[in-house]
C-alpha positions as CSV (number, residue, x, y, z in Angstrom):
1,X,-16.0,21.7,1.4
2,X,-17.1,19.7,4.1
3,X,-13.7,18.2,5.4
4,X,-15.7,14.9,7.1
5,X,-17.3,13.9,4.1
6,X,-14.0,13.9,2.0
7,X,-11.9,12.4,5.0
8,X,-15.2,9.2,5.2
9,X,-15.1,9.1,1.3
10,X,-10.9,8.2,1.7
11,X,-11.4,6.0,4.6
12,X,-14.0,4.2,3.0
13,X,-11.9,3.9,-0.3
14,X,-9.3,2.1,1.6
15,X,-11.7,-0.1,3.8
16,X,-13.0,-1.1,0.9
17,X,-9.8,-2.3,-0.9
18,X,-8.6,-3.7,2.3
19,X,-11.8,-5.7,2.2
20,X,-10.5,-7.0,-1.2
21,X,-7.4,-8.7,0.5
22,X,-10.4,-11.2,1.9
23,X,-11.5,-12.6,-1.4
24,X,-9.9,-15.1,-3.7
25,X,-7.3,-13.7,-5.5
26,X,-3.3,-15.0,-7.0
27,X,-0.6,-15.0,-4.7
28,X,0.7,-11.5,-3.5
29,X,-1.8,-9.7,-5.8
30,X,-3.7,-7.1,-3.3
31,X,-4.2,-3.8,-2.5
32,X,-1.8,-3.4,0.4
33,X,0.9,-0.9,-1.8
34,X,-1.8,0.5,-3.2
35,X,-3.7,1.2,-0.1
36,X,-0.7,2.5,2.1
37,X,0.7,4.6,-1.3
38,X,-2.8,6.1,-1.6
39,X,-3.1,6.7,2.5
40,X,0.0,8.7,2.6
41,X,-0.9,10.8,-0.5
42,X,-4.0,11.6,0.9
43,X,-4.3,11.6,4.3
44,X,-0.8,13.3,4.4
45,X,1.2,14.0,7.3
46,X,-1.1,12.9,9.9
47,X,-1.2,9.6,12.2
48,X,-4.0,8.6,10.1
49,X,-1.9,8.0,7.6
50,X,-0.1,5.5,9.0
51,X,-3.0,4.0,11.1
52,X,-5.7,3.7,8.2
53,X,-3.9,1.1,6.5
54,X,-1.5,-0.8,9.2
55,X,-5.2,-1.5,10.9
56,X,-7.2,-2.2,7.3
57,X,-3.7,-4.6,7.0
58,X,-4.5,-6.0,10.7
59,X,-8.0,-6.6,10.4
60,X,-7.5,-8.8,7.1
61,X,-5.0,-10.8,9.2
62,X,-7.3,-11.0,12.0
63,X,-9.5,-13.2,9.5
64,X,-6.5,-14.4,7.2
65,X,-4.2,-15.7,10.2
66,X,-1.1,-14.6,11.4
67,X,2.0,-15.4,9.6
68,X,6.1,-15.1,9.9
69,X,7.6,-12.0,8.7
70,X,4.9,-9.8,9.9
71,X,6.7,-7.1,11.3
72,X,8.6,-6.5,8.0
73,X,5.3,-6.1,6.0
74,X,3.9,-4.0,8.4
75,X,7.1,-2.1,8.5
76,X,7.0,-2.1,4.5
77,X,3.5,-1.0,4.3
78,X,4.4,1.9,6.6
79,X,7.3,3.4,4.8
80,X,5.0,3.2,1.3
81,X,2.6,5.2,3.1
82,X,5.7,7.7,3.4
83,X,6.7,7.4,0.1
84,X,2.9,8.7,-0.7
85,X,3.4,11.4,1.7
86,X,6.8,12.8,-0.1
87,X,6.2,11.9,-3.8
88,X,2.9,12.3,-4.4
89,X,2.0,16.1,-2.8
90,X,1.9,16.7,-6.6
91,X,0.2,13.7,-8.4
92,X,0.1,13.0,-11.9
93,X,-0.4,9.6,-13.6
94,X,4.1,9.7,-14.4
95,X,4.1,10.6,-10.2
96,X,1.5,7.8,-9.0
97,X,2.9,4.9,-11.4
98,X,6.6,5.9,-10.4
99,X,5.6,5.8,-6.5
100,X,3.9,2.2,-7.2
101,X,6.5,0.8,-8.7
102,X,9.0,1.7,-6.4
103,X,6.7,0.8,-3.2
104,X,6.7,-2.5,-4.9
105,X,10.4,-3.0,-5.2
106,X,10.7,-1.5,-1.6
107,X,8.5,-4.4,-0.3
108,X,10.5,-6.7,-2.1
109,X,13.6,-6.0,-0.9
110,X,12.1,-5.3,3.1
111,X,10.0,-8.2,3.0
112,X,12.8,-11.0,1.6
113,X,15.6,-9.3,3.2
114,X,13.3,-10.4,6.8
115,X,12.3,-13.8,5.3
116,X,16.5,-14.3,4.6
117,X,17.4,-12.7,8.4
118,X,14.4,-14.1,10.5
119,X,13.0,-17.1,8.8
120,X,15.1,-19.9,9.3
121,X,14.8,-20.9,5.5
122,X,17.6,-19.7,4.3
123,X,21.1,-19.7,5.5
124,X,22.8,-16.8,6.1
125,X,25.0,-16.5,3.7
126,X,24.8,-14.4,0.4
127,X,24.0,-17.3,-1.4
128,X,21.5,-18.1,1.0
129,X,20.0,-14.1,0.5
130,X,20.3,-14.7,-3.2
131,X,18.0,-18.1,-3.3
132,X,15.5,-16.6,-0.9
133,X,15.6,-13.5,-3.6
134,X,15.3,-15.8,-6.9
135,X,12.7,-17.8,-5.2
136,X,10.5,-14.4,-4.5
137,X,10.0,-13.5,-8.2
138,X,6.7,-14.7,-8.8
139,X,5.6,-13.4,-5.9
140,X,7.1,-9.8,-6.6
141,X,5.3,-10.2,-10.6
142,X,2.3,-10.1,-8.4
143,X,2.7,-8.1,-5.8
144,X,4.0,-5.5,-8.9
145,X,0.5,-6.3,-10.8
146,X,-1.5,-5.6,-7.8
147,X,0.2,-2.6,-6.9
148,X,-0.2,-1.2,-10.1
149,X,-4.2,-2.4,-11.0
150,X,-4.7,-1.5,-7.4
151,X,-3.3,1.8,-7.5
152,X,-4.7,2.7,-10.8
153,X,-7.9,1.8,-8.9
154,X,-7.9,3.6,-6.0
155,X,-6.1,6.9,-7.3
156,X,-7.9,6.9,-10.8
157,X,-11.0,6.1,-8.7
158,X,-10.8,8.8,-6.4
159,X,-9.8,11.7,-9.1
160,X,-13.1,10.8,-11.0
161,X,-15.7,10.7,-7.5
162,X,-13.8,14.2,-7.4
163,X,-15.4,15.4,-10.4
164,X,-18.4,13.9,-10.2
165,X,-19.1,15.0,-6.0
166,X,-17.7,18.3,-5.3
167,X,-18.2,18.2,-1.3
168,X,-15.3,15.8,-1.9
169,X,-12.5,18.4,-3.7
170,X,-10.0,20.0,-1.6
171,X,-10.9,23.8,-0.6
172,X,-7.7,25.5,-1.6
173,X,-7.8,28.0,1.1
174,X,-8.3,25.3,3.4
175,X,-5.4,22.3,4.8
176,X,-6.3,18.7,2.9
């Protein structure tokens, strides 16, 4: 197996979803989770991990504008990477939907917990962390949705180019 071609093909993949954060879409529905999920389960424990989608993320924001409570989606999107490095060395579809759905809630929690501490929105009180909570559900339904189409994409995407392009399967006598 050539390891450049199969290192292009996964940079590509998440280039390309990145590029999807640019078009029209509902609130919170894109392939960030997805993107940083599938980064860490395949690019493993390597920088590259973590850089391939915080700069895919940075890029999009570049074009999309700057916004408050960066640093806690950045620092979201980087822990989901993790959670593709530790959960998914071993993927099955169970493994891959599990890992979505709890990079979603992780984000959730991150993301709002930052909006509550640093916005100015909400006062800091627990009722003040509660509102800024209730008042994130849509967007989490969405985020959740995305994750989950996104990842099915990406991963289910991936496994099939596999089959179909050998130069792009992992030589088990060699590191992924």
């Amino acid at each position: 197996m050539n390891a450049n071609t199969r290192l292009l093909a996964l940079l590509s993949a998440i280039l390309a979803v990145a590029a999807l954060r640019l078009v029209p879409h509902p609130p919170n529905f894109t392939p960030i989770g997805a993107m940083a999920l599938f980064s860490g389960a395949y690019l493993g424990r390597r920088a590259l991990a973590f850089v391939a989608p915080l700069a895919a993320l940075l890029l999009s924001d570049l074009v999309l504008g700057f916004y408050h409570g960066m640093a806690t989606v950045y620092l979201s999107t980087a822990l989901v990477a993790v959670i593709g490095m530790l959960a998914l060395q071993r993927r099955s579809a169970l493994r891959i939907g599990s890992a979505a759905v709890f990079g979603s809630l992780l984000f959730f929690v991150l993301t709002n917990l930052g909006m509550w501490w640093f916005s100015g929105f909400y006062p800091h009180t627990l009722t003040g962390l509660e509102a800024c909570y209730v008042a994130a559900i849509p967007f989490f339904q969405n985020s959740l949705a995305g994750d989950l189409f996104y990842t099915t994409l990406l991963f289910g995407g991936f496994a099939l180019a596999e089959r179909m392009l050998p130069a792009l399967q992992v030589d088990q006598r060699q590191p992924a």
